[in-house]
C-alpha positions as CSV (number, residue, x, y, z in Angstrom):
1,X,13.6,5.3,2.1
2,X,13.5,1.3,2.2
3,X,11.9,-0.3,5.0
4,X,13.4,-3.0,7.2
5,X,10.6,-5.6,6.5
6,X,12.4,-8.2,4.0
7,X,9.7,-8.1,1.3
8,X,9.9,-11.0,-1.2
9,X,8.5,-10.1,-4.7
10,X,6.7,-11.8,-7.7
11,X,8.3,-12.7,-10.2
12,X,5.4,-13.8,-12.5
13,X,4.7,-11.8,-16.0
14,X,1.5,-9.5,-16.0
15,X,-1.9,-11.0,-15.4
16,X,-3.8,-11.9,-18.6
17,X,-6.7,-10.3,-17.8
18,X,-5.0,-6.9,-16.6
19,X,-4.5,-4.7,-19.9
20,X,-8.4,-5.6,-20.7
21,X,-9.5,-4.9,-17.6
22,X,-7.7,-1.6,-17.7
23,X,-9.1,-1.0,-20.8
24,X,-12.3,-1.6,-19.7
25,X,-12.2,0.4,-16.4
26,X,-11.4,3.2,-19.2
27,X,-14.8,3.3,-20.3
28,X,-16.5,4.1,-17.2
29,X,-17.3,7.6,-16.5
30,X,-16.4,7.3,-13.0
31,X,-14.9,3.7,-11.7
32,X,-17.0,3.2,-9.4
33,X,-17.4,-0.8,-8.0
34,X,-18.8,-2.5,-5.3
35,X,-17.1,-4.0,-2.7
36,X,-18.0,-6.6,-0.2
37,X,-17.0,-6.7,3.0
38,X,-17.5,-9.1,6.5
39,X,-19.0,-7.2,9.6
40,X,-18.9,-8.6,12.9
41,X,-22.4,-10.2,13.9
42,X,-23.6,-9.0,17.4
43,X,-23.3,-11.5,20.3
44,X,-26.5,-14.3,19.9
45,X,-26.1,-14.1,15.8
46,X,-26.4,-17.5,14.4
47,X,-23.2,-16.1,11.9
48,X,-20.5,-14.8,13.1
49,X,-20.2,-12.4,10.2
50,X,-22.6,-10.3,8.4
51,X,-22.2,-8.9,5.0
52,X,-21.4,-5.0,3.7
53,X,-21.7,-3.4,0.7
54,X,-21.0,-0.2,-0.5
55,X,-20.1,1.7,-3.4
56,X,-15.8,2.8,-3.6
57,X,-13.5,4.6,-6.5
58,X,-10.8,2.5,-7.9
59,X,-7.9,4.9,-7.6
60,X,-5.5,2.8,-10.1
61,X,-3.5,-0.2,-9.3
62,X,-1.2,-0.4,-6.1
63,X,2.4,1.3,-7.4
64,X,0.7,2.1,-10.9
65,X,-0.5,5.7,-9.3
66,X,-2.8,7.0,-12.0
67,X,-0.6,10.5,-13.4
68,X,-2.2,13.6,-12.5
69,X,-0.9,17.4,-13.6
70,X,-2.6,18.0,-10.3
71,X,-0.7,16.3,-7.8
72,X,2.6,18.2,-6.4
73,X,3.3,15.0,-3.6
74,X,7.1,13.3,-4.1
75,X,6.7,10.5,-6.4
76,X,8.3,7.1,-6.5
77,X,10.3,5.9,-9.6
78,X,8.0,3.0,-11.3
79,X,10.1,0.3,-9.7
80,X,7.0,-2.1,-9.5
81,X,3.9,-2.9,-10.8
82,X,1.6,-5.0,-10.1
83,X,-2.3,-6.2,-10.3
84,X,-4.0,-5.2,-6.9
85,X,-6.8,-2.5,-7.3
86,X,-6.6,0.3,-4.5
87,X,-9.4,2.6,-3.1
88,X,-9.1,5.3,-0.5
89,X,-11.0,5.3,2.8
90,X,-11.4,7.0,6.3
91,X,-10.2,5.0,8.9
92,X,-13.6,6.3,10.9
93,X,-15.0,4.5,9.1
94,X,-16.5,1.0,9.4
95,X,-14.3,-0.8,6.2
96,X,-10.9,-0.7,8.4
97,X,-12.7,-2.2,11.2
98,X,-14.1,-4.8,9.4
99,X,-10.7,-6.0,7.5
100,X,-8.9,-6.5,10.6
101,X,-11.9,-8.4,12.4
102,X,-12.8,-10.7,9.4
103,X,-8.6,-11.7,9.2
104,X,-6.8,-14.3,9.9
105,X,-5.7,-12.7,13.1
106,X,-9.3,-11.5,14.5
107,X,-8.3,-7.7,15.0
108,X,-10.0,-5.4,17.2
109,X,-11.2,-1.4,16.9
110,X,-7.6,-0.7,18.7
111,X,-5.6,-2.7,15.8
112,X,-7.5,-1.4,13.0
113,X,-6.1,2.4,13.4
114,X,-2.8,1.3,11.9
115,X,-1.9,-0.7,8.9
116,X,-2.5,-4.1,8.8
117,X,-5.8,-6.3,8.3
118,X,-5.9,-8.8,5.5
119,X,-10.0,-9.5,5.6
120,X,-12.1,-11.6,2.8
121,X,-13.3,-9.0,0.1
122,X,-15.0,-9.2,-3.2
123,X,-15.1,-6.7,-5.7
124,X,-17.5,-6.0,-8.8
125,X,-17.5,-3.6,-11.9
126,X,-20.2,-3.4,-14.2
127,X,-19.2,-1.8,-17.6
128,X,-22.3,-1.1,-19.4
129,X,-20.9,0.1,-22.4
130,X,-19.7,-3.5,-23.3
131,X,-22.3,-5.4,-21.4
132,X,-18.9,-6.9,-19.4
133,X,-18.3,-7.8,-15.8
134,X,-15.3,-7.6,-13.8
135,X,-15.2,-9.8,-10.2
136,X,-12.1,-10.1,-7.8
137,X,-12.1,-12.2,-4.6
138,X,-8.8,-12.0,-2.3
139,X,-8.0,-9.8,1.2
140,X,-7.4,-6.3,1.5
141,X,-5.0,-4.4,3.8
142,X,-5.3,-1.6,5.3
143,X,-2.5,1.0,4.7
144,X,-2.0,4.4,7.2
145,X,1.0,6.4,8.4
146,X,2.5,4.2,10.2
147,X,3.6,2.3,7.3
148,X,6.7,3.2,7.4
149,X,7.6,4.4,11.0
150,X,11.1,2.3,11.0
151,X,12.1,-0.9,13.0
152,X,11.9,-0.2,16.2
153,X,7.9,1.0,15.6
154,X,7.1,-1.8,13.0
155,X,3.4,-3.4,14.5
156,X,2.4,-7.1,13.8
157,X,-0.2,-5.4,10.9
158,X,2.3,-3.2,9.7
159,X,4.7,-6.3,8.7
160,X,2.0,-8.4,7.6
161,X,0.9,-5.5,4.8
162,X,4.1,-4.8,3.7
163,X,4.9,-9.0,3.4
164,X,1.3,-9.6,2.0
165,X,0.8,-6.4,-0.7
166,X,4.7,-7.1,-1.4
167,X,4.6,-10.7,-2.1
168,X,2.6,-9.6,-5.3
169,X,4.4,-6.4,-6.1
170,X,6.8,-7.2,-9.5
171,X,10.3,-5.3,-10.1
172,X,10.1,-3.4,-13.7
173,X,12.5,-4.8,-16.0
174,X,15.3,-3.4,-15.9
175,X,14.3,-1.4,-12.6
176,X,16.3,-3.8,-10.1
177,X,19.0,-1.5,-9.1
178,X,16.3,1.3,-7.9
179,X,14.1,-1.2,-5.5
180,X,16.3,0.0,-2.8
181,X,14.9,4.0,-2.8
182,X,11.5,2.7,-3.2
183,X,9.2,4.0,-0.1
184,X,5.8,2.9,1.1
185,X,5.2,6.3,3.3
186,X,5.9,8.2,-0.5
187,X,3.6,6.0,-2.0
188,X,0.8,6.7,0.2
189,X,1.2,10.3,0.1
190,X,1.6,10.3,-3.9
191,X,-2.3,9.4,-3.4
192,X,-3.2,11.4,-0.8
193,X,-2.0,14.5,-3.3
194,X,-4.1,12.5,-6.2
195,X,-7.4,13.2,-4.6
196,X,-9.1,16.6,-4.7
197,X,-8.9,19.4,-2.4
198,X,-12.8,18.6,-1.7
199,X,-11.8,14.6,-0.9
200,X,-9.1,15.9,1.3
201,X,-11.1,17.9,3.3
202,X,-13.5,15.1,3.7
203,X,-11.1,13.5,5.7
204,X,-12.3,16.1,8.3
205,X,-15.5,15.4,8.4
206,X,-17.4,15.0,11.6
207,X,-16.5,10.9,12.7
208,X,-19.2,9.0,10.1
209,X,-22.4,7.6,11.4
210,X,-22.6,9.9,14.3
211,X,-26.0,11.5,14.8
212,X,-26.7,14.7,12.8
213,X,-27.6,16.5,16.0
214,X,-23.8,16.2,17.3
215,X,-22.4,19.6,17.0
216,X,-18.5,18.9,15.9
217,X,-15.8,20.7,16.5
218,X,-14.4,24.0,14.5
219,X,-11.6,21.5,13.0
220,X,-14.2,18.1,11.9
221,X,-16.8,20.1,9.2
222,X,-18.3,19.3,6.4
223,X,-17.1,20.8,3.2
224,X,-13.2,21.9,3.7
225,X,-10.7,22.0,1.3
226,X,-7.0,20.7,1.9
227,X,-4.3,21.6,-0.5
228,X,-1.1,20.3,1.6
229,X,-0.2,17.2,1.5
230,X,0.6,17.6,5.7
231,X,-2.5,18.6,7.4
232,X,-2.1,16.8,10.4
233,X,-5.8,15.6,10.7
234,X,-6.5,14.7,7.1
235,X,-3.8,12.2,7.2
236,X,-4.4,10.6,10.6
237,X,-7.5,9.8,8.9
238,X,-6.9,9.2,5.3
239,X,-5.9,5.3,4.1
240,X,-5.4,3.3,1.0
241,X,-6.7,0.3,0.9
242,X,-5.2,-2.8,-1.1
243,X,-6.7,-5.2,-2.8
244,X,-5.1,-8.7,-3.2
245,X,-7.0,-10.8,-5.7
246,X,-6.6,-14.6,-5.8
247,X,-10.2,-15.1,-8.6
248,X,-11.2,-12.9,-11.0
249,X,-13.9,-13.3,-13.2
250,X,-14.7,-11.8,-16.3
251,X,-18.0,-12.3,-17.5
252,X,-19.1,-10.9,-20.9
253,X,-22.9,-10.5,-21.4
254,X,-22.6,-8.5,-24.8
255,X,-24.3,-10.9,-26.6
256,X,-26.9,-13.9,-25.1
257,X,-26.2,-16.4,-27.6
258,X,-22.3,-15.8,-27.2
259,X,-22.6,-15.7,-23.1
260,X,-19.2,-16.7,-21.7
261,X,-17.4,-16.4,-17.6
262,X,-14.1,-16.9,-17.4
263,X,-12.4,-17.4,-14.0
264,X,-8.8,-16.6,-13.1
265,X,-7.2,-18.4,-10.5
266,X,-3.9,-17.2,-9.0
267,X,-1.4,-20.2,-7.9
268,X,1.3,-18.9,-6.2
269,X,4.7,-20.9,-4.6
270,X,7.5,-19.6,-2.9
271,X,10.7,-19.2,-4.9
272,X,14.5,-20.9,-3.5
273,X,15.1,-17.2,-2.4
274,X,11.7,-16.3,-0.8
275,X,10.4,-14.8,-3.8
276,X,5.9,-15.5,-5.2
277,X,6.2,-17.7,-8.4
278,X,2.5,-17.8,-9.4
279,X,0.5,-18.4,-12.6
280,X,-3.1,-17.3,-13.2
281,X,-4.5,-20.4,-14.2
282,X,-8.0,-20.0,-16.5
283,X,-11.0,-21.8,-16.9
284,X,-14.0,-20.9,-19.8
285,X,-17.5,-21.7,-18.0
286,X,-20.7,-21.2,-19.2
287,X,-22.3,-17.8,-17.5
């Protein structure tokens, strides 16, 4: 199904750093990276914002769904790709929260149950093996059910995801003709059905950072399995998150008397029919 937000698309080639960075994010037993976030300061702070970190799992590039023999969910046709890493997360938690409040529009705890945000984030891989590492700065929004819930029930966050993921979202050559029967709500179930039976029934835990001696209900335990794709309280939980780098830095370490950081800037303008034209400009710095 399309949606009824007019999304206007990138028509820049690939990102020059993308196929090594893939190929690097290859390497790594698990991709796991560290992402930053911007929490709220309480009332009296001389900040407004405090910083969070916390370990995540890349889960492949937004419309690049990793394949998986696994995963019985619909699938979209590869009609885009693109170069904004995603990561799954509960909306319980705190990372929603903090996107929405750290935007542009100052979101609240009400906002941030629905898609939307756009908060400051950075990013960082360290690949060992080849002594490289990978850092992205951009937003991130946050994408839920209501992605897709049809004109009438489009929210202010809702339209700003769909313009802000989609303005970097590139039609596959020779893919023009299918953008049409391209879905965002199939798209975010393909990677609900990616994760585990275990990661699915996370989304049922008891609501994170409550006290231990809270007895949850039958239905929020730890340790349950989900193997549909529908279970109705897995998915009001469960999100994807979107990354939407503007720098990335690569900065190799392999050898200290060859040391190099190179930073990739994205410069982006708008197209005579609404569409991104951008270039990632690069720069060689010392380390």
């Amino acid at each position: 199904m399309s949606h009824p937000t007019t999304t206007h698309h990138l028509t820049s080639p690939p990102a020059p750093w993308k196929s090594l960075f893939l190929t690097h994010l290859g390497k790594l037993p698990s991709p796991e990276f560290v992402l930053s976030t911007l929490h709220p300061a309480p009332a009296g702070a001389p900040t407004p914002f405090l910083p969070r970190a916390r370990y995540c799992i890349y889960r492949g590039m937004w419309t690049e769904l990793p394949e998986n023999k696994h995963n019985d969910a619909p699938m979209n046709e590869r009609v885009y790709e693109s170069e904004m890493p995603t990561f799954t997360t509960d909306v319980r938690m705190e990372k929603p929260y903090e996107l929405f409040a750290s935007s542009a529009g100052k979101g609240d705890r009400s906002q941030s149950v629905g898609s939307g945000g756009g908060g400051p984030v950075e990013a960082v891989w360290w690949i060992s093996e080849v002594g490289m590492q990978w850092r992205m700065k951009g937003t991130a929004f946050v994408l839920g059910e209501d992605i897709e819930a049809g004109k009438e029930g489009e929210s202010s966050g809702v339209r700003t995801a769909k313009s802000e993921v989609g303005s970097r979202m590139r039609v596959v050559e020779g893919k023009e003709g299918e953008v049409a029967s391209w879905s965002w709500g199939k798209e975010l179930t393909a990677h609900f059905g990616n994760c585990s039976p275990g990661m699915r029934g996370s989304w049922k835990n008891p609501p994170p950072g409550t006290p231990a001696n809270y007895e949850p209900d039958a239905d929020h335990q730890l340790g349950q399995k989900v193997t549909t794709l529908d279970d109705p309280i897995a998915r009001e939980h469960f999100r994807v998150v979107v990354i939407k780098p503007d720098e990335v830095e690569q900065t190799d370490l392999s050898d200290p008397a060859k040391a190099r950081r190179w930073r990739y800037t994205f410069v982006s303008e708008q197209g005579p029919g609404g569409e991104t034209k951008g270039e990632w400009k690069v720069v060689e710095l010392w380390p």
